[in-house]
ROFI-460484 format. One record per residue: x, y, z of N, C-alpha, C, O in turn. Coordinates in nm, 2 decimals. Last residue first. Layout:
BEGIN
NODE      nc1      nc2      nc3     cac1     cac2     cac3      cc1      cc2      cc3      oc1      oc2      oc3
NODE        X        Y        Z        X        Y        Z        X        Y        Z        X        Y        Z
...
***
This chain:
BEGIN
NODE      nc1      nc2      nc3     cac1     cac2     cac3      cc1      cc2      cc3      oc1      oc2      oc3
NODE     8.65     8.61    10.44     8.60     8.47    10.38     8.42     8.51    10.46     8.32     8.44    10.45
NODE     8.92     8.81    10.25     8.81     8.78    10.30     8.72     8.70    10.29     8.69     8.66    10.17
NODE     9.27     8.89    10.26     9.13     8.79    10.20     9.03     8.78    10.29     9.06     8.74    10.41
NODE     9.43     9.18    10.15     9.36     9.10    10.25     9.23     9.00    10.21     9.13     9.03    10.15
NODE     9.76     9.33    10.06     9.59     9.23    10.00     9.54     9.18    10.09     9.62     9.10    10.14
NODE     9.81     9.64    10.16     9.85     9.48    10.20     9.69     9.42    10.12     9.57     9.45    10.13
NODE    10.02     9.88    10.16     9.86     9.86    10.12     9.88     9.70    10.08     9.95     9.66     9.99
NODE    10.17    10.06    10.39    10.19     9.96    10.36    10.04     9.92    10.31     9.95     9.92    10.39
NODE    10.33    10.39    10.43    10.19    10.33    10.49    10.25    10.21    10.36    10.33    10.24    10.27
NODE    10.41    10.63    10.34    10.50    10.58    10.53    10.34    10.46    10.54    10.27    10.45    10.64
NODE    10.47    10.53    10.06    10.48    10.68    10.10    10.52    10.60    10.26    10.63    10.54    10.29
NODE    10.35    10.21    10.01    10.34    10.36     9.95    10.36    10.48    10.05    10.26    10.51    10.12
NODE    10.48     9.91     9.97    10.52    10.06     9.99    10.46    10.17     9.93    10.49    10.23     9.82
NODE    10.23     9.64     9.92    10.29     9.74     9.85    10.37     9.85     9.94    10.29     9.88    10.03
NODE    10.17     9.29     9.98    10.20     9.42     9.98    10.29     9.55     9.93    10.41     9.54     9.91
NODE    10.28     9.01     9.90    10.14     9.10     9.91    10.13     9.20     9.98    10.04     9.18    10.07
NODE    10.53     9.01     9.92    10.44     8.88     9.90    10.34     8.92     9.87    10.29     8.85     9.78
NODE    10.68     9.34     9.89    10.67     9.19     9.90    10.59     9.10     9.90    10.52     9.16     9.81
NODE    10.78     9.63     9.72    10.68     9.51     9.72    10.72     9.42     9.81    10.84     9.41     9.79
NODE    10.83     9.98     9.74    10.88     9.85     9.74    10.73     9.75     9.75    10.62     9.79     9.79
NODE    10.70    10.24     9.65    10.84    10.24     9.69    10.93    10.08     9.72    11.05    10.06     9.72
NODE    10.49    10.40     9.43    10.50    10.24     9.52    10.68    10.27     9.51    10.76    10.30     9.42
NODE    10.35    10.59     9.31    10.39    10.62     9.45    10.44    10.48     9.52    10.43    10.45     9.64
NODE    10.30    10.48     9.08    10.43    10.66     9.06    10.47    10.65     9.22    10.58    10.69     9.26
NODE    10.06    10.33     9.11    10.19    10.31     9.08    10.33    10.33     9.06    10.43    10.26     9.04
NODE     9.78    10.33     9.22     9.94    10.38     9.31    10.10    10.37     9.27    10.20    10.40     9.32
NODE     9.61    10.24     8.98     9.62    10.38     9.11     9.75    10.43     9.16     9.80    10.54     9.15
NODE     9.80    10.00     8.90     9.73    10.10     8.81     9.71    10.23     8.88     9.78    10.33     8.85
NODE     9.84     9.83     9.13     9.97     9.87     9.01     9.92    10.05     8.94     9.97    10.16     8.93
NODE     9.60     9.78     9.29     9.68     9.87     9.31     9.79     9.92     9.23     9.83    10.03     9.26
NODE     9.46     9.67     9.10     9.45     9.78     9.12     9.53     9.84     9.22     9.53     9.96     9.22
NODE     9.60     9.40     9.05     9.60     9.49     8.95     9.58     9.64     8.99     9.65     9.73     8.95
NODE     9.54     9.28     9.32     9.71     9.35     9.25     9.67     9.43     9.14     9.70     9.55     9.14
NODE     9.28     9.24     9.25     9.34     9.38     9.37     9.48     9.40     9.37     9.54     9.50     9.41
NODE     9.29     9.08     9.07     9.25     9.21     9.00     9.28     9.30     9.12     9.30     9.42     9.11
NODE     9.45     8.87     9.21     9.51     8.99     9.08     9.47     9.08     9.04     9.54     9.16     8.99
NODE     9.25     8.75     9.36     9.36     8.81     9.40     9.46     8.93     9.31     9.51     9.04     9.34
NODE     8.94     8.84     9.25     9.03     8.77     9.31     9.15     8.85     9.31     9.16     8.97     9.28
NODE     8.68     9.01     9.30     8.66     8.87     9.32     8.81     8.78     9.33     8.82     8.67     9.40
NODE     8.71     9.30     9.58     8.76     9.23     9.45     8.73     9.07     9.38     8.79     9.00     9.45
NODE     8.56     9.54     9.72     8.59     9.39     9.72     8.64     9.28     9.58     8.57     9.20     9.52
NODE     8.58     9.88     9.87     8.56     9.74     9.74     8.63     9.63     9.76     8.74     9.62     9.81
NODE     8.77    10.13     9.96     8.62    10.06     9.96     8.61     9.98     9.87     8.65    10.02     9.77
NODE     9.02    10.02    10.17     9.02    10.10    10.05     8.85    10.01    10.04     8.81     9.90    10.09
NODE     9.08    10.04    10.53     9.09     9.97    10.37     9.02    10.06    10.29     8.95    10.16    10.33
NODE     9.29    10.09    10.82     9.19    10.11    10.77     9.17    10.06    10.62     9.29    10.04    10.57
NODE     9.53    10.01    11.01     9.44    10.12    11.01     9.33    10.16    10.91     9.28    10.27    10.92
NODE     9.68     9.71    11.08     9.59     9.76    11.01     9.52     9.88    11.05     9.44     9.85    11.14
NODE     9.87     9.55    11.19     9.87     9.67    11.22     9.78     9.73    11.09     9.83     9.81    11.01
NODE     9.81     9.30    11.11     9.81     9.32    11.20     9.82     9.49    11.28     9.79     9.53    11.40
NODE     9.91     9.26    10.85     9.78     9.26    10.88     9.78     9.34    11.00     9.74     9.46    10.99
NODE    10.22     9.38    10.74    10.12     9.27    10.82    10.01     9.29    10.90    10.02     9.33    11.02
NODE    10.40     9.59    10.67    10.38     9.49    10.58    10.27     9.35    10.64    10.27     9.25    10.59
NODE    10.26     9.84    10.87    10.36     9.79    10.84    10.33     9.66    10.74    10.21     9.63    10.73
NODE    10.04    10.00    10.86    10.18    10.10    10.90    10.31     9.98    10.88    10.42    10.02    10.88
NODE     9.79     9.97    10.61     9.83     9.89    10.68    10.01    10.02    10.76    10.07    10.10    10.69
NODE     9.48     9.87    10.46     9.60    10.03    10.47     9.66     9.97    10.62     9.59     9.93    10.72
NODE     9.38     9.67    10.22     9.40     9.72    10.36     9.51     9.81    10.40     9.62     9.79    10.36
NODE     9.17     9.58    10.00     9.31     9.61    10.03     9.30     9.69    10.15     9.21     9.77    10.17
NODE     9.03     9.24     9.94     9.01     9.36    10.01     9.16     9.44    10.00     9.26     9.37    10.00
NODE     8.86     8.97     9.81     8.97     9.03     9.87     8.94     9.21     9.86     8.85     9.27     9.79
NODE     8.65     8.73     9.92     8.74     8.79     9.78     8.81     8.87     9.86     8.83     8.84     9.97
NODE     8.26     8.67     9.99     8.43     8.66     9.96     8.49     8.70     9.88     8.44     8.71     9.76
NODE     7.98     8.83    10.11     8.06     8.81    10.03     8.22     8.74    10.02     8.30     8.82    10.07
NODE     7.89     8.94    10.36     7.88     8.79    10.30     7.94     8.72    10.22     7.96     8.60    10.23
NODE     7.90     9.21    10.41     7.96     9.16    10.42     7.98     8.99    10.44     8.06     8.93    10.51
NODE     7.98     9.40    10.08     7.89     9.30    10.12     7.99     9.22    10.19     8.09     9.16    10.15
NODE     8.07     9.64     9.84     8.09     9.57     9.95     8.01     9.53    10.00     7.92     9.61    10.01
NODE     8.05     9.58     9.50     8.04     9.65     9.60     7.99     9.58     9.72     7.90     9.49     9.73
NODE     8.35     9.49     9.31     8.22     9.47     9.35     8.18     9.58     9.46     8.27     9.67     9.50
NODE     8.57     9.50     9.04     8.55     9.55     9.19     8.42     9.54     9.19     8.35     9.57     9.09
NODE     8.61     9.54     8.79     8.73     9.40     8.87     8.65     9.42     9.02     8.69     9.35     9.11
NODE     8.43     9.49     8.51     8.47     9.54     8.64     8.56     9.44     8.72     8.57     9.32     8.72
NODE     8.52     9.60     8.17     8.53     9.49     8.26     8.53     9.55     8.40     8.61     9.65     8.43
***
């Protein structure tokens, strides 16, 4: 099963975004691929980052001094 597409920017769905704090807004950069929905980019992050996740909220993860935030793309 693929959960990840390859990036297009026409496309919608979601994105993970490397983030210094839990909100978009301080975004430094994203992970390559586009997901078709919201869980399978929860999923990958559980599965990759999982030894290194230090806390969660709404949509975003703790890992290490950086915040990997789900981002929707329309």
């Amino acid at each position: 099963m693929k959960f990840w597409k390859k990036e297009s920017k026409k496309e919608k769905g979601y994105k993970i975004a490397f983030c210094d704090t839990p909100d978009l807004s301080t975004k430094f950069g994203e992970w390559n691929g586009t997901f078709d929905s919201y869980s399978s980019a929860d999923h990958c992050i559980r599965m990759g980052w999982g030894k290194a996740i230090k806390a969660k909220t709404a949509n975003a993860y703790e890992i290490d001094s950086a915040w990997l935030v789900i981002e929707k793309i329309s």
